[in-house]
C-alpha positions as CSV (number, residue, x, y, z in Angstrom):
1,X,114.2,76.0,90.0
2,X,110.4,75.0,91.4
3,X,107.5,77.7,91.9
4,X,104.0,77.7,92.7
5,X,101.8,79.3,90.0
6,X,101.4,82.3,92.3
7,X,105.3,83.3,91.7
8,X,105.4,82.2,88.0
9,X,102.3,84.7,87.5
10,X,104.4,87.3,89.5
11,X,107.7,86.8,87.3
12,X,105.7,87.0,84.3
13,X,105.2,90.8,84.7
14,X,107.9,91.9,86.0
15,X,111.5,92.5,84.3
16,X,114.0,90.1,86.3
17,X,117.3,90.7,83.3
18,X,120.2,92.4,84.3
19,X,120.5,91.1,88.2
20,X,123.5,93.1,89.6
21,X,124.9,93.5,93.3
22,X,123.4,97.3,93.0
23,X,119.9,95.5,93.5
24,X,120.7,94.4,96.8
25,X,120.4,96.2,99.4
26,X,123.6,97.4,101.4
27,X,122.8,95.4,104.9
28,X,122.0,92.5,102.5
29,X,125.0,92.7,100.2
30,X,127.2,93.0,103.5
31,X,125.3,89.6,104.8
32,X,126.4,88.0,101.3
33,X,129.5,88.9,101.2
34,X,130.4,87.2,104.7
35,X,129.9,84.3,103.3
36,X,128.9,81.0,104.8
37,X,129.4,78.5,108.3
38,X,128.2,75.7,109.6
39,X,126.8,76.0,113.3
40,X,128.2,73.3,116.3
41,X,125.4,71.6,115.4
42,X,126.0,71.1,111.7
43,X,123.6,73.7,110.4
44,X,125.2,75.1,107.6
45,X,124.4,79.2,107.7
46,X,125.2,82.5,106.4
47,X,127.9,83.8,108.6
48,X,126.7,87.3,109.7
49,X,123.4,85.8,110.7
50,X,125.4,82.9,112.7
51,X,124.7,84.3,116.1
52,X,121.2,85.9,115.2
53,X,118.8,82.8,115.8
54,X,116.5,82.6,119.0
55,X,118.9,80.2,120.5
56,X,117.7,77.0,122.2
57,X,116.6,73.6,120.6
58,X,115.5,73.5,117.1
59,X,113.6,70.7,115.4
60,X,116.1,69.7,113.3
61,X,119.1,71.2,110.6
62,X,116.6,72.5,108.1
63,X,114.8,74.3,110.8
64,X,117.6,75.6,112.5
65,X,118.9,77.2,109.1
66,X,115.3,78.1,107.6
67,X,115.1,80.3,111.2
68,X,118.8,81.5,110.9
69,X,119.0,82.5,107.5
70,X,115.7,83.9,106.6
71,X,115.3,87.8,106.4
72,X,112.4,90.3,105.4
73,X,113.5,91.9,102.4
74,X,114.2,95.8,103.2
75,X,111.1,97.6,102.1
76,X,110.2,100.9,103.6
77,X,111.7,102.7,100.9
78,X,109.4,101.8,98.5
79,X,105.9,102.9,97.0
80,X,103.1,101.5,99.3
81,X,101.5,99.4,96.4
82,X,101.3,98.8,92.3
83,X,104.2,97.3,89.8
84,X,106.8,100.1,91.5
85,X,106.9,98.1,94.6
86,X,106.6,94.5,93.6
87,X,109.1,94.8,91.2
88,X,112.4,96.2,93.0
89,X,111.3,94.0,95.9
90,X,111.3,90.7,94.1
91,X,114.4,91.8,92.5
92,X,115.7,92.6,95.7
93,X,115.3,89.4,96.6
94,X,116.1,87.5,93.4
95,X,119.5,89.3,93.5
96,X,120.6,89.1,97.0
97,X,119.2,84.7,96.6
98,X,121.5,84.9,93.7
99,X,124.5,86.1,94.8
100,X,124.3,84.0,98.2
101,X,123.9,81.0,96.4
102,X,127.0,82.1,93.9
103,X,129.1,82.7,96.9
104,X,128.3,79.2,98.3
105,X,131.8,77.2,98.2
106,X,130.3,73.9,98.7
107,X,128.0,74.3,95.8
108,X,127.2,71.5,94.5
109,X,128.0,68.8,96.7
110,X,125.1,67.8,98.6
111,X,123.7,68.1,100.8
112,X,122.0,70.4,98.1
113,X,121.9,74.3,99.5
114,X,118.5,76.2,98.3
115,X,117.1,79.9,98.9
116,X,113.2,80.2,99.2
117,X,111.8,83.9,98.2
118,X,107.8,84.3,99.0
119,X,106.5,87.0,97.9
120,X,102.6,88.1,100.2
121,X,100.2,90.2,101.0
122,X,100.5,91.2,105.0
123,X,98.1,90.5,107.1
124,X,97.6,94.2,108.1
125,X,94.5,96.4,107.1
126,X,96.7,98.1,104.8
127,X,97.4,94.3,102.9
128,X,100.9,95.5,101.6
129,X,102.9,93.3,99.8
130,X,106.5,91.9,101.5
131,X,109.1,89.5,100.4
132,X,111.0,87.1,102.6
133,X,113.9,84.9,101.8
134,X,116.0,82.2,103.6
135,X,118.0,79.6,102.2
136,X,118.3,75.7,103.4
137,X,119.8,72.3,102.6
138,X,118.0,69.0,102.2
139,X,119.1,66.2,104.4
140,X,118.0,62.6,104.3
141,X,115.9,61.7,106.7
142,X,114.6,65.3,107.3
143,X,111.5,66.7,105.8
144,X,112.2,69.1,103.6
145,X,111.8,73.4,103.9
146,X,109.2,72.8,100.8
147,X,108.0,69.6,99.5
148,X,105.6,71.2,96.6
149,X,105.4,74.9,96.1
150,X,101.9,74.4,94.7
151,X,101.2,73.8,98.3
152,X,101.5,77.3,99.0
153,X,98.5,78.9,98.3
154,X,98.7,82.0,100.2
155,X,102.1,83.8,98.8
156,X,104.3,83.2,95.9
157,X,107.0,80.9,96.2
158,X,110.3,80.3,94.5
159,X,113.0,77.7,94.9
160,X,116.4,78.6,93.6
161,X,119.0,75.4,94.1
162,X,122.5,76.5,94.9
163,X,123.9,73.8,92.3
164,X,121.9,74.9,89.3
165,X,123.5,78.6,89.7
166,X,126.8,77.7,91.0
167,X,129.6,79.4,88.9
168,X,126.6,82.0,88.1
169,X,126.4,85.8,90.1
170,X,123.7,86.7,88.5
171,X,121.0,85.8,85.9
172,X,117.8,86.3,84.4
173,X,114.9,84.5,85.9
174,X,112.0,83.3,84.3
């Protein structure tokens, strides 16, 4: 697990123990449960987003799955600002990271499988914060989704690696 300081400042107030499948989201728990595929191309991706991507050429595997996989975590329901939205959110997102990663049968031969949750302000007037989260593999000879989350100095950023949680549903991070 890497983060920027950003994200381990965001974790630090927030209670991440007791991670269950009721955190996600129902279109997000159905995504999760579908499991994963790999693409004719070799991308390796969740299978209900398989035929969601834009289509065409992509720069290479980690792109392709980075475009495929990632989501906006579901949102509208909650409060417009303060702890009562930043905390189901990035719980949201922890959880349905989590039990992707748990439900990943190749976990953990490589090429290594990881999920990516930023957590930002939009850029709207209103400045509200989101959460996004996609999941990728590292291939040699690619560049990598993130090199160094302390690279990211606009949003908070968390690496979870499929083959430190495999065997694991769910569990506290921190």
């Amino acid at each position: 697990m890497r983060m920027n300081q950003a994200m381990a400042e965001v974790l630090a107030n927030l209670d991440t123990t007791g991670l269950t499948e009721a955190d996600i989201p129902p279109m997000f728990l159905d995504i999760a449960k579908e499991g994963w595929t790999t693409t004719a191309s070799g991308a390796y991706v969740l299978a209900a987003l398989a035929a969601s991507g834009p289509g065409g050429a992509y720069a290479d595997l980690v792109h392709e799955e980075a475009v495929v996989n990632g989501r906006g975590m579901v949102d509208h329901d909650l409060p417009p600002s303060g702890r009562e939205r930043m905390e189901p959110l990035v719980r949201r997102c922890l959880a349905y990271a989590l039990r992707c990663l748990a439900g990943d049968p190749a976990a953990p031969a490589d090429p290594v499988l990881a999920a990516y949750i930023s957590v930002s302000e939009s850029w709207t007037e209103e400045r509200t914060v989101t959460a996004y989260v996609t999941f990728c593999r590292t291939y040699p000879g690619v560049p990598p989704y993130v090199t160094d989350p302390e690279d990211y100095r606009h949003e908070a950023l968390l690496e979870l690696v499929a083959a430190a949680h495999a065997g694991e549903a769910f569990s506290q991070v921190s």
